[in-house]
LUMRO-910679 format. One record per residue (C-alpha): residue number from 1; residue in three letters; x, y, z. Coordinates in nm, 4 decimals. Each point is the difference from the previous one (the first is absolute). Example, Ala and Ser with C-alpha at 12.3 -4.5 7.8 and 13.67 -1.06 7.14 Angstrom:
2
{voro->1	bami->ALA	east->1.2300	north->-0.4500	up->0.7800}
{voro->2	bami->SER	east->0.1370	north->0.3440	up->-0.0660}
% end
This chain:
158
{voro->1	bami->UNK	east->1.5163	north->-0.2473	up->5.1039}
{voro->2	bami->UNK	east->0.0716	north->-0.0185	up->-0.3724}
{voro->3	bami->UNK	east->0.3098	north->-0.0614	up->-0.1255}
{voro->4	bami->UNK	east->0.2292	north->-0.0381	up->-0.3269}
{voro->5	bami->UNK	east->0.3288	north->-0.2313	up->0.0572}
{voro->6	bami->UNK	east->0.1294	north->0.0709	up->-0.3788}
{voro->7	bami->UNK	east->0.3960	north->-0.0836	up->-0.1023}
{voro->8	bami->UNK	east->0.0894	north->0.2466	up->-0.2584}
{voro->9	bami->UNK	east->0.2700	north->-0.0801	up->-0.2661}
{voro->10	bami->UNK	east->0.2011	north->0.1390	up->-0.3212}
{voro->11	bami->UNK	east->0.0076	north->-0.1615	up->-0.2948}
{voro->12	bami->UNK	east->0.2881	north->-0.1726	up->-0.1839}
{voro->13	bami->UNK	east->-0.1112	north->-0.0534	up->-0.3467}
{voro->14	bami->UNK	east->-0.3595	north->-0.0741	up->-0.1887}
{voro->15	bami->UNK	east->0.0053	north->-0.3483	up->-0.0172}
{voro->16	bami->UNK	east->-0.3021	north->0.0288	up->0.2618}
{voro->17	bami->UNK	east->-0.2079	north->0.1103	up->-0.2796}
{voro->18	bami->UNK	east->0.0154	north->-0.3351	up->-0.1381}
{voro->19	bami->UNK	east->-0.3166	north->-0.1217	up->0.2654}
{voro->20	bami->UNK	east->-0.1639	north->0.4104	up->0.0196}
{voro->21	bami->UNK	east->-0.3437	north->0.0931	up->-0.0036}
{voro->22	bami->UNK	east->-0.1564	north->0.2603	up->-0.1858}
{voro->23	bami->UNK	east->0.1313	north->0.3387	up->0.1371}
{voro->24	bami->UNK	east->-0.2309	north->0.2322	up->0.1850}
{voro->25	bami->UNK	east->0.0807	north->0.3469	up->-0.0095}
{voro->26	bami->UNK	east->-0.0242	north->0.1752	up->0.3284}
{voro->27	bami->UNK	east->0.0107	north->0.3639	up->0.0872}
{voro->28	bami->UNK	east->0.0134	north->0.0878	up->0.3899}
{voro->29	bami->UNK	east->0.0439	north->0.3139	up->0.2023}
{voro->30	bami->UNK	east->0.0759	north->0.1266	up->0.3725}
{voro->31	bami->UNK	east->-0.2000	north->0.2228	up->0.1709}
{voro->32	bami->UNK	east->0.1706	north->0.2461	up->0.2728}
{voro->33	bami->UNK	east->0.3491	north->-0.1008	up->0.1525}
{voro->34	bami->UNK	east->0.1001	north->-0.3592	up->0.1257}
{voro->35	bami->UNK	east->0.1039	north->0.0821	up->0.3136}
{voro->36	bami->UNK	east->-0.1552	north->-0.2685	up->0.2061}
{voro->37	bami->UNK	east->-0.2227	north->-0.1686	up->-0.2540}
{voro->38	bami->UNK	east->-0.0790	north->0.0532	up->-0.3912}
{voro->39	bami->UNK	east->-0.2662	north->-0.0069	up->-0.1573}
{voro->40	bami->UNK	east->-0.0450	north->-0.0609	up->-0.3574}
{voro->41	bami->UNK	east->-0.2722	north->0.0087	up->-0.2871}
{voro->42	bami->UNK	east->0.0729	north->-0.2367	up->-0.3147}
{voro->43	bami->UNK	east->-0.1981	north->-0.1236	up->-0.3075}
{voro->44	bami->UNK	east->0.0957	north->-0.3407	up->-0.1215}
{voro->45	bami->UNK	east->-0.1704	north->-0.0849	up->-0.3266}
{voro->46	bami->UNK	east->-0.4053	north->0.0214	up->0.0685}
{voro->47	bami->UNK	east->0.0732	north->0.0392	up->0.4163}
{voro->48	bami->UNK	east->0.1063	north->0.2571	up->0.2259}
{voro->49	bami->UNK	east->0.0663	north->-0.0305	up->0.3551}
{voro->50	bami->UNK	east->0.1212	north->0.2361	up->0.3171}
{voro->51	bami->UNK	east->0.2811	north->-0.1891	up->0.1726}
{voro->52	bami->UNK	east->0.1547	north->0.1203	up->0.3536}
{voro->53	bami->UNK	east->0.3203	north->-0.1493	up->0.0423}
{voro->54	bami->UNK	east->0.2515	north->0.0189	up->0.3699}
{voro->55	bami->UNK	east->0.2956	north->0.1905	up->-0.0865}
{voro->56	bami->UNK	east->0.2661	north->-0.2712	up->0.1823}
{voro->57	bami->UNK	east->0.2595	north->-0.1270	up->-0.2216}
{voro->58	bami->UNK	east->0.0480	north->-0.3704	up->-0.0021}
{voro->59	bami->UNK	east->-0.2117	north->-0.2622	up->-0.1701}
{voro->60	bami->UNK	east->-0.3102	north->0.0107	up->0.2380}
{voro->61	bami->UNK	east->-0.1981	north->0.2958	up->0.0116}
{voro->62	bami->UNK	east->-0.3648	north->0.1292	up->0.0688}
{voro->63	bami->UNK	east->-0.2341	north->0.0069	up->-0.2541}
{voro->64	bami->UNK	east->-0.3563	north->0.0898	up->-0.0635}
{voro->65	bami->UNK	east->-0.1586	north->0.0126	up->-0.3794}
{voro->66	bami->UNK	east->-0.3634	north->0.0355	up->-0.0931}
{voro->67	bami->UNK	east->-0.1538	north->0.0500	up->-0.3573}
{voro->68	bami->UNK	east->-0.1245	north->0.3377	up->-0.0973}
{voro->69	bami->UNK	east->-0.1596	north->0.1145	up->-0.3431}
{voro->70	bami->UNK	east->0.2283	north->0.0062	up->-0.2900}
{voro->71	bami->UNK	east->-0.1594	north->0.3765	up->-0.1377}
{voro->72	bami->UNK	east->0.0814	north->0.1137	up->0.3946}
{voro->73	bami->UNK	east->0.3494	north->-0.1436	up->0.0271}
{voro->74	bami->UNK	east->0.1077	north->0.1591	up->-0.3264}
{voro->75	bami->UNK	east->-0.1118	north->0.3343	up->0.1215}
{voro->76	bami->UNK	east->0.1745	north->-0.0247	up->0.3116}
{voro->77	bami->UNK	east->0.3578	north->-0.0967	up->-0.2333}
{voro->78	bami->UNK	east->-0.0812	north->0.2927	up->-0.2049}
{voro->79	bami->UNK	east->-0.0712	north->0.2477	up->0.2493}
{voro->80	bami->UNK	east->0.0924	north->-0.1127	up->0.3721}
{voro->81	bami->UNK	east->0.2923	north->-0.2323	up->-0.0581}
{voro->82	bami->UNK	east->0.3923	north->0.0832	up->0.0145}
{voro->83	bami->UNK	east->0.1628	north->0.0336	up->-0.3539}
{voro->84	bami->UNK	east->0.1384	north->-0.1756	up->-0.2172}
{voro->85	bami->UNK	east->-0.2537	north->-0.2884	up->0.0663}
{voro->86	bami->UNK	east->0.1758	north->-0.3449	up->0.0371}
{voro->87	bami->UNK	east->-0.1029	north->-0.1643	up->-0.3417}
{voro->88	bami->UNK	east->0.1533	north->-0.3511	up->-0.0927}
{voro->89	bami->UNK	east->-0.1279	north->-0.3574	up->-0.1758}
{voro->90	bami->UNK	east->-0.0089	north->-0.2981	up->0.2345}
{voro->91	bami->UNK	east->0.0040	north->-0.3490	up->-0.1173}
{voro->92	bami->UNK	east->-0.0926	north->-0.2791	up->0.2237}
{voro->93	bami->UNK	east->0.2561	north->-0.3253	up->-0.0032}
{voro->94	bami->UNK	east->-0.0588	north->-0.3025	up->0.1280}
{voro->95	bami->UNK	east->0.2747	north->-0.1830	up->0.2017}
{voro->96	bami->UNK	east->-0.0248	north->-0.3119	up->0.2255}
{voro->97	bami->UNK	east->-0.2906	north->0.0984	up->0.2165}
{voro->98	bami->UNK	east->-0.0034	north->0.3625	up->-0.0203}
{voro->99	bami->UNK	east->-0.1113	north->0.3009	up->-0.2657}
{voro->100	bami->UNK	east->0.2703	north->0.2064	up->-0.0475}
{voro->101	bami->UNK	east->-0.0770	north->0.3689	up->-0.1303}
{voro->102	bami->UNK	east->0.2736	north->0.1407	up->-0.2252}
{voro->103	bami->UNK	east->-0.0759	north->0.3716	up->0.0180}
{voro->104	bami->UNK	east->0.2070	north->0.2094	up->-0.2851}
{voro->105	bami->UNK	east->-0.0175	north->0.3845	up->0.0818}
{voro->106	bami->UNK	east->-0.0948	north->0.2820	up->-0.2500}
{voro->107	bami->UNK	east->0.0977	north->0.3916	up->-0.0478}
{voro->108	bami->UNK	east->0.2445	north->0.0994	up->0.2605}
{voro->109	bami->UNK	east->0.0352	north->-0.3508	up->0.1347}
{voro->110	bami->UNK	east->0.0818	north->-0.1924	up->-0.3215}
{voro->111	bami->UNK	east->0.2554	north->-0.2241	up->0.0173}
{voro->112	bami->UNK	east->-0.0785	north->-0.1449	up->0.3148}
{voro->113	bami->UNK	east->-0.1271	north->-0.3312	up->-0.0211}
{voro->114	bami->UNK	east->-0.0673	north->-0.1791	up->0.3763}
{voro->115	bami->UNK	east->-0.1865	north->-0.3253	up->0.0520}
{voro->116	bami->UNK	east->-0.2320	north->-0.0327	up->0.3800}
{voro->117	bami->UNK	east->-0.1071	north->-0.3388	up->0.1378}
{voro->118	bami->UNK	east->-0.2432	north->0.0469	up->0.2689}
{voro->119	bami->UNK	east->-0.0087	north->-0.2651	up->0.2405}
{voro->120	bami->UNK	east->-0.2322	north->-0.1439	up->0.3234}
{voro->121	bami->UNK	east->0.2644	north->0.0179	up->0.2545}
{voro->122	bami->UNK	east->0.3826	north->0.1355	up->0.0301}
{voro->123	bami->UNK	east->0.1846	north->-0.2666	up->0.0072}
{voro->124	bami->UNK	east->-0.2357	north->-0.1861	up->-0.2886}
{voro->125	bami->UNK	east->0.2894	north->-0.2085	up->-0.2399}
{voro->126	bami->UNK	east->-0.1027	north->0.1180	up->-0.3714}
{voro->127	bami->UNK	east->0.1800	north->-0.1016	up->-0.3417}
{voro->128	bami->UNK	east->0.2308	north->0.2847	up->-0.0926}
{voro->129	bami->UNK	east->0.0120	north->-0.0147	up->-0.3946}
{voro->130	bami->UNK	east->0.3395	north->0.0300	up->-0.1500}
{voro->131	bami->UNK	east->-0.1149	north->0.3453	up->-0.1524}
{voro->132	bami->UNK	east->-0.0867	north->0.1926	up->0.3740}
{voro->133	bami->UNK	east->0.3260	north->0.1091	up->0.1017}
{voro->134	bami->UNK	east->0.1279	north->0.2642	up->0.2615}
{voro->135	bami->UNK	east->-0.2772	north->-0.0079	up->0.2970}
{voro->136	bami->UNK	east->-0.1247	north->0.3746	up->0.0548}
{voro->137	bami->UNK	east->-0.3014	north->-0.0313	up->0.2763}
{voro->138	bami->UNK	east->0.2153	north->0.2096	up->0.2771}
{voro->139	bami->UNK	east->0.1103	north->0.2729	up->-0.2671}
{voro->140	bami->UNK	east->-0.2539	north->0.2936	up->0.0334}
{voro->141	bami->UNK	east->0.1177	north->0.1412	up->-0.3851}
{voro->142	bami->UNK	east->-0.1889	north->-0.3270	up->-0.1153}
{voro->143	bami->UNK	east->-0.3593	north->0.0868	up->0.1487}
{voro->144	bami->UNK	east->-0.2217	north->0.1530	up->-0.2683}
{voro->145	bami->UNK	east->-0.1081	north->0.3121	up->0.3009}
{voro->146	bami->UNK	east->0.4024	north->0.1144	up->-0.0526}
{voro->147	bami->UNK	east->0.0295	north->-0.0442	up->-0.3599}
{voro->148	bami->UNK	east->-0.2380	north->0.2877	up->-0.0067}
{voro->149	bami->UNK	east->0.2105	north->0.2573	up->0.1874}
{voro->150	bami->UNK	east->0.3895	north->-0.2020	up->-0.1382}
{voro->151	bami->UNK	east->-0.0913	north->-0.1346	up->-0.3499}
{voro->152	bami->UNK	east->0.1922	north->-0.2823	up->-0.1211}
{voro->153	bami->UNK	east->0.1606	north->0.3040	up->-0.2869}
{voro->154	bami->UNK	east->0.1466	north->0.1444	up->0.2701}
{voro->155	bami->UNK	east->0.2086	north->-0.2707	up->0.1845}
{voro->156	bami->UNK	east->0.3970	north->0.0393	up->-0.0365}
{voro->157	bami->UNK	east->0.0476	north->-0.3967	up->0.0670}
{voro->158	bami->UNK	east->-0.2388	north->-0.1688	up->-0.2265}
% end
């Protein structure tokens, strides 16, 4: 069985852009509800992919993504996907032993700036840089399938 063990985290200030890669925008939808598992459609530069992701909180979680044409996965945004689409840069940062991608969130989600380290195992020790603060992987309001539905605008305790 595939799976994603990913440790989600807001950020503290931009001193991570100091060791960033070029950003990449991405644009990703959902398609139908998340009520067991969600599937989503998203460009990333020249790519597109359909990703099917378990809908368990926590930092492990199934996960299944395959490529799909680019011309075909922008259709399915425009025309079969949720609105508003998720759109947002990520920049890739290098710390210790592990890539780092420092997503920062677009249109109704701007503002929010979170930072993911996927790892092999759960209990894998990583280098926490002094700019990933507040851990997020168990709060739902962080996954990208509920900022469609409760944009980051709309929170009363940001």
């Amino acid at each position: 069985m595939a799976q994603e063990i990913e440790r989600k985290f807001l950020i503290v200030d931009d001193s991570w852009r100091d060791n960033a890669g070029p950003a990449v925008f991405i644009s990703q939808g959902y398609l139908g509800d998340a009520k067991h598992a969600s599937v989503r459609v998203r460009v990333e530069g020249e790519r597109a992919n359909i990703n099917i992701k378990g809908v368990t909180l926590g930092i492990r979680r199934t996960e299944y993504e395959y490529p799909i044409p680019r011309d075909e996965a922008l259709e399915m945004l425009n025309n079969l996907c949720q609105k508003p689409l998720i759109e947002k840069h990520r920049y890739e940062v290098k710390v210790g032993d592990h890539i780092w991608e420092v997503d920062l969130f677009e249109g109704d989600n701007a503002g929010l700036v979170v930072a993911e380290v996927e790892l092999e195992s759960e209990d894998q020790p990583f280098e926490k840089p002094p700019w990933a603060g507040e851990e997020v992987s168990g709060d739902a309001r962080y996954y990208n399938v509920c900022l469609v539905n409760h944009p980051y605008k709309d929170w009363d305790d940001r």
